[in-house]
C-alpha positions as CSV (number, residue, x, y, z in Angstrom):
1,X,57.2,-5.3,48.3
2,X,55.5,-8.4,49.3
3,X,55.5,-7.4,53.0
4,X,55.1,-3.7,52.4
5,X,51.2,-4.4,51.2
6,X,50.6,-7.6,53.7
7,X,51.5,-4.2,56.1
8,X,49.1,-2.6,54.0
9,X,46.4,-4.6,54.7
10,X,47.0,-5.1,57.9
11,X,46.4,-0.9,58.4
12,X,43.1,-0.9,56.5
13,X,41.8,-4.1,58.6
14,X,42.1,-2.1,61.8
15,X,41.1,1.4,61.2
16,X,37.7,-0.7,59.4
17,X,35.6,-1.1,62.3
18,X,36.6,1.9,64.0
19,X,35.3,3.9,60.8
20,X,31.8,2.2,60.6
21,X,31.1,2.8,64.1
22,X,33.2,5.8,64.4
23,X,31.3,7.6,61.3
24,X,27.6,6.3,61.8
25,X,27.4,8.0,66.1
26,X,29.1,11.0,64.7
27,X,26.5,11.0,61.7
28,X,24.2,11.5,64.4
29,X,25.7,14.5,65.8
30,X,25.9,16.6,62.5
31,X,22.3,15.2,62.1
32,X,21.3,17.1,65.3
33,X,23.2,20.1,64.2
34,X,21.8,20.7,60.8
35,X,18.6,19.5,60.9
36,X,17.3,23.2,61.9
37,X,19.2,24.8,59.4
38,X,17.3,23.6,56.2
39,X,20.0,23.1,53.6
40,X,19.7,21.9,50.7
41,X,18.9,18.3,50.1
42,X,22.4,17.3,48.5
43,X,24.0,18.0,51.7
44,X,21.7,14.8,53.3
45,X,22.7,12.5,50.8
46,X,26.2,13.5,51.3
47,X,26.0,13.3,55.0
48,X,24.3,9.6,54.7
49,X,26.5,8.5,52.6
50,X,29.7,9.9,54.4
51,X,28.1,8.3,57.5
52,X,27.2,4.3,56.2
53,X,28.6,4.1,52.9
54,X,32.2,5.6,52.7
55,X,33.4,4.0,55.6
56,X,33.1,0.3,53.4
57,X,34.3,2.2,50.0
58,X,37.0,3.3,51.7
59,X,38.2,-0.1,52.9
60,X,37.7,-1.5,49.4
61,X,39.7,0.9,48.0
62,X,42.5,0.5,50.4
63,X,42.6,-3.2,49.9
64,X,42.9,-3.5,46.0
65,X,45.0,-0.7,46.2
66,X,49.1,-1.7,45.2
67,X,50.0,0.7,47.4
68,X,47.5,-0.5,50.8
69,X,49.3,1.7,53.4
70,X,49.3,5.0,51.3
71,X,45.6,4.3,50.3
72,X,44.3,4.1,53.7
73,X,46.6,6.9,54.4
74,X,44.4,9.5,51.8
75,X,41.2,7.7,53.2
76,X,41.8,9.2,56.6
77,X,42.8,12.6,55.1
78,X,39.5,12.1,53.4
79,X,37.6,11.9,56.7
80,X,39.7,14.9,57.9
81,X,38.4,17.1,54.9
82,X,35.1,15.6,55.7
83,X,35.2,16.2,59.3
84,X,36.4,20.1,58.7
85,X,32.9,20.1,56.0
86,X,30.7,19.2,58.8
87,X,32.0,21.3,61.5
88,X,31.7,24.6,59.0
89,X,28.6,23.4,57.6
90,X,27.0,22.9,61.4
91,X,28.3,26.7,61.7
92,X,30.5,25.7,64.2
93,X,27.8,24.1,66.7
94,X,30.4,24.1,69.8
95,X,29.6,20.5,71.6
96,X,29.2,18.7,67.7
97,X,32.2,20.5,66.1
98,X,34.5,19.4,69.1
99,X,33.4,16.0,69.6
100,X,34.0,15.3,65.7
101,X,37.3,17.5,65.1
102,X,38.3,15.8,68.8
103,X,37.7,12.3,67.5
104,X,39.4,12.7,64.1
105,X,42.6,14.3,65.6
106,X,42.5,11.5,67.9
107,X,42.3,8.8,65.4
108,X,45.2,10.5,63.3
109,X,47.3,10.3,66.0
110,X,46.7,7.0,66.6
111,X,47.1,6.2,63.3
112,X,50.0,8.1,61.7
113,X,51.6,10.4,64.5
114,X,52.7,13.6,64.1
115,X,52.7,14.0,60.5
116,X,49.2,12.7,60.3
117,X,48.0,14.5,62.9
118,X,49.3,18.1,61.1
119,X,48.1,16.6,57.7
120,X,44.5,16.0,58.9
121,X,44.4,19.3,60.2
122,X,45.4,21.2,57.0
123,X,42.5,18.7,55.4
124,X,40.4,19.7,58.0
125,X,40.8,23.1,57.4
126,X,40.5,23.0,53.3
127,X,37.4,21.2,54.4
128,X,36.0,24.1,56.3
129,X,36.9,26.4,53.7
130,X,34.9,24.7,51.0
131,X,31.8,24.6,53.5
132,X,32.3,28.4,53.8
133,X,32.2,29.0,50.1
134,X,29.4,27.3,49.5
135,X,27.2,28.0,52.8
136,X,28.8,31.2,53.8
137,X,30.4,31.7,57.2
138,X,28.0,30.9,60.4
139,X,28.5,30.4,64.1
140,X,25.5,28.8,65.9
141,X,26.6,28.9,70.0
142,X,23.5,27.2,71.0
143,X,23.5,24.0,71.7
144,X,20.6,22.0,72.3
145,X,19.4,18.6,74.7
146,X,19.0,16.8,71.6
147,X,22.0,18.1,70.0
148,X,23.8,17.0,73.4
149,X,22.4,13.6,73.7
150,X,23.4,12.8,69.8
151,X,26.8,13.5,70.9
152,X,26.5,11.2,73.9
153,X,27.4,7.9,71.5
154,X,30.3,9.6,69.8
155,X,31.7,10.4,73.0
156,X,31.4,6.7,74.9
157,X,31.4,4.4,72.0
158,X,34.2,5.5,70.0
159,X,36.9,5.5,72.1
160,X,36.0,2.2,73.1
161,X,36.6,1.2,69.5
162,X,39.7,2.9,69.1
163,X,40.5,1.5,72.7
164,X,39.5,-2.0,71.3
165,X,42.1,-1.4,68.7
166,X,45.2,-0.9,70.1
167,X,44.7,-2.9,72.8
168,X,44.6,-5.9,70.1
169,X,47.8,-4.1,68.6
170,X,49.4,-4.2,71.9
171,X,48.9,-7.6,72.6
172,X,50.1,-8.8,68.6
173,X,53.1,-6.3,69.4
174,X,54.1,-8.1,72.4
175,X,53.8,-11.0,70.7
176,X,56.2,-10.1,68.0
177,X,58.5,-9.0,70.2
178,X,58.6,-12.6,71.9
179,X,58.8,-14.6,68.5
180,X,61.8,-12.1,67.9
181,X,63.3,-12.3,71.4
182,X,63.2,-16.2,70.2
183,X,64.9,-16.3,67.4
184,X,67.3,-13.8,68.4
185,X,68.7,-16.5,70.6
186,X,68.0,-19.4,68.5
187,X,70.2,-21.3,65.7
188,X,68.2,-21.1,62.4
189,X,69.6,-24.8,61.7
190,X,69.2,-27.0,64.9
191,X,66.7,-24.9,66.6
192,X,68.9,-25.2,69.4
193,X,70.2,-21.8,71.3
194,X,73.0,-19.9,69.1
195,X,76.1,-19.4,70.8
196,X,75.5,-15.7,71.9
197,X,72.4,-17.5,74.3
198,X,74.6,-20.3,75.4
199,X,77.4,-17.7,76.5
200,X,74.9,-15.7,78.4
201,X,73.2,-19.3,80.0
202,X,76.7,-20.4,80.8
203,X,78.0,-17.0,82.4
204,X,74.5,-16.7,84.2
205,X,75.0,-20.6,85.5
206,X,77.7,-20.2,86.6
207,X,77.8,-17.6,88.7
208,X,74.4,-19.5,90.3
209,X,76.2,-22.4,90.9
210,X,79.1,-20.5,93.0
211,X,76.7,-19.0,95.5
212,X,74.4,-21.6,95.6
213,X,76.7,-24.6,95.4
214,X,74.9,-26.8,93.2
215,X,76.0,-29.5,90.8
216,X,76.5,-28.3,87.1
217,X,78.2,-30.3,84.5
218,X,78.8,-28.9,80.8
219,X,79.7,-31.3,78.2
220,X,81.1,-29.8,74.5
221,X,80.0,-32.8,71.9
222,X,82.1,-32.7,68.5
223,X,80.8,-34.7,65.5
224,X,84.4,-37.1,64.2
225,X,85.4,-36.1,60.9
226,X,82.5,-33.8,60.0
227,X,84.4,-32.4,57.6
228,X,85.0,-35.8,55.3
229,X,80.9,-36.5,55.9
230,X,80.7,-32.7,54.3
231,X,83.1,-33.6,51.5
232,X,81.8,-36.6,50.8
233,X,78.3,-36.1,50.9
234,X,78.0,-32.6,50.8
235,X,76.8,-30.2,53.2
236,X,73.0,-30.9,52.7
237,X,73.9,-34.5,54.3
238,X,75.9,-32.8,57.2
239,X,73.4,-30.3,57.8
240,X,70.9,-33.6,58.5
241,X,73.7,-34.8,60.3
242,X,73.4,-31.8,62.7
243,X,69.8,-31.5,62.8
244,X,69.4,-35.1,63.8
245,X,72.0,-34.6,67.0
246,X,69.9,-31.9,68.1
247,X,66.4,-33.4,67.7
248,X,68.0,-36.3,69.4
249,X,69.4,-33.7,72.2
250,X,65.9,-32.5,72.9
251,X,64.3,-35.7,73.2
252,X,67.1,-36.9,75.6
253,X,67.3,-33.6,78.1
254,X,65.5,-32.9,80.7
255,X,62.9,-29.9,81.3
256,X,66.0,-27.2,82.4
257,X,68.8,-28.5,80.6
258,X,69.9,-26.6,77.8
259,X,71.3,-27.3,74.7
260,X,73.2,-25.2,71.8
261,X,75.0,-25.0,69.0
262,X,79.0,-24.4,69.9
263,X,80.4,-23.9,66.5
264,X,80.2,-25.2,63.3
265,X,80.0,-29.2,64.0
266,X,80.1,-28.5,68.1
267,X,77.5,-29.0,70.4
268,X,77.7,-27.4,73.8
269,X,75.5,-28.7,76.9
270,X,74.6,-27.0,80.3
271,X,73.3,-30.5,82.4
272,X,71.5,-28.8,86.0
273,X,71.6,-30.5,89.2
274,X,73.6,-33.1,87.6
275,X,77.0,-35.1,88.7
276,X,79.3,-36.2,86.5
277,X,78.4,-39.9,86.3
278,X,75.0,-38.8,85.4
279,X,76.4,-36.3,82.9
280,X,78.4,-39.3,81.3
281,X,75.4,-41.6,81.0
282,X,73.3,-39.0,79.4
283,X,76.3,-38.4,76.8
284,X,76.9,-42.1,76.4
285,X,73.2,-42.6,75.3
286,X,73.6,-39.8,72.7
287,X,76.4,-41.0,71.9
288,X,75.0,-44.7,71.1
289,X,72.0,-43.3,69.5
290,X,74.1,-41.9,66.6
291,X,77.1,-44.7,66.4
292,X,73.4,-46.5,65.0
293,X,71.9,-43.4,62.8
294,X,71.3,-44.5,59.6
295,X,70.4,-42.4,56.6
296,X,68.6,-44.8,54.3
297,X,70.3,-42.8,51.0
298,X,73.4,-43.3,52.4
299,X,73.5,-46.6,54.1
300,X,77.9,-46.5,54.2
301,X,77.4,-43.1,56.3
302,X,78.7,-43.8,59.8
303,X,78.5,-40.9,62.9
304,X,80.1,-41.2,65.7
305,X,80.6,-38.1,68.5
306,X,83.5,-37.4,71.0
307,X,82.3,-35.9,74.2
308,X,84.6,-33.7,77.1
309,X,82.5,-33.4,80.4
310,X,83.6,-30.4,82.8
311,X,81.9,-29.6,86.4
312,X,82.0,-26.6,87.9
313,X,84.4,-26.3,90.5
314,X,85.1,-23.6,93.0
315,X,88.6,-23.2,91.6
316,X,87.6,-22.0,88.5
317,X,87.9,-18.4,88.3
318,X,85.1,-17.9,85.5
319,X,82.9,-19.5,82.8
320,X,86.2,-19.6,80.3
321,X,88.2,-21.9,82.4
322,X,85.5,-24.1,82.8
323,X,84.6,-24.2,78.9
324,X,88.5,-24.7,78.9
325,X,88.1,-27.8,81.1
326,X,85.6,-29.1,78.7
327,X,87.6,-28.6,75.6
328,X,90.7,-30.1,77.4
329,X,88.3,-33.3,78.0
330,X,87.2,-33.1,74.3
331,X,90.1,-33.1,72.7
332,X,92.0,-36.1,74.9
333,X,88.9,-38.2,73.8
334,X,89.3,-36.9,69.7
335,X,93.5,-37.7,70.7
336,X,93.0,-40.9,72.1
337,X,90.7,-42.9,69.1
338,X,87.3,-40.2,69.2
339,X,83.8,-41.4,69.9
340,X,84.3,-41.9,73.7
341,X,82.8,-39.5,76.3
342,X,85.8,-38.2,78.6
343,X,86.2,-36.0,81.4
344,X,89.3,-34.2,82.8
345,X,91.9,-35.4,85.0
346,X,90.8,-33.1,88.1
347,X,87.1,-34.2,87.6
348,X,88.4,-38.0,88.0
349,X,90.2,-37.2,90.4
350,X,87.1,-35.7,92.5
351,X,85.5,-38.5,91.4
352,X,88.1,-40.7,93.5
């Protein structure tokens, strides 16, 4: 509901501007067209206030509406009924009635699509109908210079507006779609990338690395009994516990490395341009940093991580084999006492 009327809001705020400027030049033009008419003097007041007072009633109604969005909705219905008034009233003054119906269409396009755009028109048309009742049916095909310069400003200036508009909707739209391209690929906990990003990253690197032959280490970091801290202290504890490796993983990394979240308590790591001894000193430094992490609640809490390093090798035939290195190296460290940083047999052997 909440986001339904910030939506709301957010309608009324742009069509605003457009309306003052779009409803004070096209006063003008049905102030060219009926001036030689001489109807009555309602029909002034009417036209003035349609022109600088509605457009600001309108926008105050919309906003302390509980329904924003359907309010602004019925305002621009409004302007159609309005806009149909005018156009019968100016007996259908060619150059005025088209530049106002033009404009009006336009803006329910813009505004509402198709169903707008046929709503409008129906309103525009009840409009025209009630000018016909009380005025009587009148087509005036001359068109004067005055009548066409008043038009001038409804013709230049609006658009621009309307342009002005969604060009600021564009850009916010774009910008959505980045926030949302973000967190689409981002763990809500660590802030690190979720495992559907750090699949595509490790397909993506790898397949670089095979035709470009460059030096790419991966290292899969599991927290030691992470399952006791969450028994023990609960899951709000191991949640911190998580958090901290990756704000400590961000500080560590370099600009290109990436970083994600594996599984439940497992890290994964993509280290670029990297050999295996630097890979291992990076990882020994994480790993040091939380063997001291201290939560000052908890002072008995200890951490400590096991790390399997994996390089990628031409004999790999894809990403899974070289994850499966990695977890091989993982779990010897976890098999042979945990909190160590290990690699796998044919990696020391290259190493050799």
């Amino acid at each position: 509901m909440q986001n339904r009327i910030g939506k709301g809001l957010s309608f009324a705020k742009r069509i605003y501007l457009p309306r003052i400027i779009g409803l004070a030049i096209g006063m003008l033009s049905v102030l060219a067209a009926i001036a030689p008419l001489g109807l009555p003097g309602w029909v002034w007041i009417l036209l003035f206030f349609n022109g600088l007072a509605w457009p600001h009633l309108a926008y105050q109604l919309a906003t302390r509406s509980h329904e924003p969005y359907q309010a602004e909705r019925r305002n621009l219905l409004y302007d159609s009924l309005l806009g149909g008034f005018w156009a019968a009233t100016m007996q259908f003054n060619p150059l005025p009635t088209v530049t106002i119906i033009a404009m009006m269409t336009m803006n329910n396009i813009a505004a509402g699509g198709q169903r707008l755009f046929v709503h409008g028109g129906l309103a525009q048309g009840i409009g025209m109908l009630v000018s016909i009742a009380l005025f009587g049916p009148g087509l005036e095909l001359a068109t004067t210079q005055l009548q066409i310069y008043a038009c001038l400003p409804m013709l230049t200036l609006y658009p621009l507006a309307v342009g002005g508009v969604c060009y600021r909707l564009a850009i916010k739209l774009a910008e959505h779609k980045r926030q949302l391209s973000v967190l689409s690929r981002t763990d809500s906990l660590t802030g690190l990338l979720n495992y559907g990003a750090l699949k595509d990253s490790l397909h993506s690197l790898f397949n670089t690395c095979r035709q470009e032959f460059c030096e790419v280490v991966i290292a899969i970091i599991d927290v030691d009994h992470f399952k006791q801290i969450n028994d023990t202290y609960g899951h709000v504890v191991g949640d911190c516990v998580l958090r901290q490796i990756s704000a400590e993983l961000k500080k560590n990394l370099r600009q290109g490395d990436l970083a994600g979240r594996y599984g439940g308590d497992e890290f994964c790591v993509i280290l670029l341009n990297s050999s295996l001894n630097q890979a291992s000193e990076v990882m020994e430094r994480l790993r040091q940093v939380m063997c001291r992490y201290r939560n000052e609640h908890l002072p008995e809490l200890r951490v400590s991580l096991s790390v399997g390093l994996a390089s990628c090798r031409s004999e790999m035939a894809d990403p899974t084999a070289w994850l499966d290195e990695a977890d091989k190296a993982l779990y010897a460290a976890k098999n042979s006492g945990r909190n160590k940083v290990n690699f796998t047999p044919d990696d020391i052997v290259s190493l050799t």
